[in-house]
C-alpha angles and dihedrals in degrees: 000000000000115000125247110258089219089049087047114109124237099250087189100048133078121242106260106021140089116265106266089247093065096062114108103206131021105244121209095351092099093135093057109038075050100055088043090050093050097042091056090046088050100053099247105110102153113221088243135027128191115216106203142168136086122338123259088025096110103278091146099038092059092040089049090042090055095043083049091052104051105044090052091047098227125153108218123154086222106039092249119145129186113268085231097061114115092234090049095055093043094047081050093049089037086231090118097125082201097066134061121196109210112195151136110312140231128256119207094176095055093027096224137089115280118248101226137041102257128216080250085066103052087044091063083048090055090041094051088056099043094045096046094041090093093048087066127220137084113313115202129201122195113205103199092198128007090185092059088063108117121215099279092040098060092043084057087055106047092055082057091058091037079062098018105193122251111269087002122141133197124194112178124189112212128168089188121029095161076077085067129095109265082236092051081052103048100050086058131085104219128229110189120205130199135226102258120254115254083258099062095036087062088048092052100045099044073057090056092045099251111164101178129095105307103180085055089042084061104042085053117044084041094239107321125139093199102045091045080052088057094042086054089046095055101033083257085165100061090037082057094056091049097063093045090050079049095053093048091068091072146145077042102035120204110253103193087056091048091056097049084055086053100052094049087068094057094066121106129281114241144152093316095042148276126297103214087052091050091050099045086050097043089048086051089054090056099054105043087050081050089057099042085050091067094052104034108017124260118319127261127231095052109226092197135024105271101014104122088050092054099041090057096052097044091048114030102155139014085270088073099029090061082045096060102021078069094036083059090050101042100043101035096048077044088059097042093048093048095042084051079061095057089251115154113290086206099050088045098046079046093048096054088043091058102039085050086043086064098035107134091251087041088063106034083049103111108220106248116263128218 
């Protein structure tokens, strides 16, 4: 039975959030929406640009700005372009006959979205600029993203770069490129783009209608839009308290709280995300704030109450912070491996919590006195 269009999931947004198209400005980004602008007024608009950087920092919204941008002609600074221009409406709809979204597929068989960008994909992506070559005018594609390409995808794609089509644009996303083939790579101009500073993540997500903590959003998903969005979305905020008034009970950790953190991993994964996912990150994030405190002093912002106070007990020198800094790689890449193998998410949340409760700075760590 062939799925509904409507019922069908964004591959390409984050829960939560609007789809990138539907932003209206590019936040934070200013260098490289500069470098791009200048490079169009100059003359020099390469056939194909890599978008690269951290996920969740704004990748699609610039490459949907820019699309956006060119197609309605018009010659901001900032690639903004009225709501009201044609262009603008058809790119919102995805009705705009110029641009080809290239993306990860549906699956009617398994029901479910594929993992990875398939050759079919990249042959509609031939056939959109040969067939709209005769109609005149820039054709734009969107790779969102370029990492998600398969074998025989990315082989497609790079004999489009090697003859690029006339008037034809390419704007890949891609959180890893070091994933792509060199000779992906090569044929691209980069535009890097940076996690966004505590202040303009406030600003983005008081746009989105965030209403949490946005200072503590920031500090904890490193500058990332989309992962503060996730955080939001599964009370990522409050879990994350709960592991730093966990980790407060030390050198004696509670073990019945340990064991309620535990179970909340063990829900099931739905829309917004997977527990078990969110715990096993946030735990991550702990720890690695836990490391940096021990090299550099506590972090600032504070993600959690009481947070500065505890990091720089736990990890007073760079004898803890390399403790802990290997106690986050080997046990979280052990959980996620067992978890990979269908083992239980709450034993093996349990089972990190008690092998970080006897850690040598866990133990030494004095409790904190009134």
């Amino acid at each position: 039975m062939k799925t509904d269009p409507a019922d069908i999931p964004d591959p390409d947004r984050v829960p939560g959030a609007p789809h990138p198209r539907m932003t209206a400005r590019v936040i934070g980004q200013d260098e490289a929406v500069r470098d791009f602008v200048e490079a169009s007024r100059g003359g020099r608009l390469h056939h194909a640009w890599l978008l690269t950087g951290p996920r969740g920092i704004g990748k699609a919204t610039l490459a949907w700005s820019i699309a956006r941008w060119l197609l309605a002609g018009t010659d901001s600074d900032d690639l903004s372009v009225p709501g009201n221009a044609p262009a603008a409406r058809r790119l919102a709809a995805l009705s705009e006959p110029n641009l080809q979204l290239v993306r990860r597929p549906w699956d009617d068989k398994a029901n479910r979205l594929r993992a990875e960008i398939t050759v079919e994909e990249i042959r509609r992506l031939l056939s959109f600029f040969h067939l709209s070559a005769a109609e005149g005018g820039r054709r734009i594609a969107i790779i969102d993203t370029a990492d998600d390409m398969n074998t025989a995808a990315a082989n497609a794609l790079l004999k489009v770069l090697e003859e690029p089509p006339r008037d034809g644009l390419i704007l890949m996303i891609a959180h890893q490129p070091a994933r792509l083939l060199p000779t992906i790579r090569s044929r691209c101009r980069t535009l890097r783009l940076n996690p966004l500073k505590p202040d303009l993540m406030t600003e983005v997500l008081s746009d989105l209608g965030v209403d949490q903590d946005a200072v503590a959003l920031a500090a904890l998903s490193g500058g990332s839009v989309g992962e503060a969005l996730r955080l939001a979305g599964q009370d990522g905020l409050k879990r994350y308290q709960q592991i730093v008034d966990l980790f407060a009970t030390l050198p004696r950790m509670d073990r019945i709280a340990a064991a309620r953190l535990a179970e909340t991993a063990a829900g099931r994964a739905n829309a917004d995300g997977d527990p078990f996912d969110l715990t096993i990150t946030l735990l991550d994030r702990f720890l690695t704030r836990t490391a940096r405190a021990g090299l550099m002093g506590a972090p600032l912002p504070q993600a959690a109450t009481g947070e500065g106070a505890l990091l720089a007990r736990l990890s007073p020198d760079d004898r803890a912070a390399r403790d802990w800094a290997g106690a986050q790689a080997r046990l979280s890449a052990r959980a996620r491996a067992g978890r990979a193998v269908n083992l239980d998410p709450a034993a093996l949340v349990m089972d990190m919590l008690t092998e970080l409760a006897h850690l040598p700075p866990a133990q030494s760590a004095l409790p904190a006195t009134g």
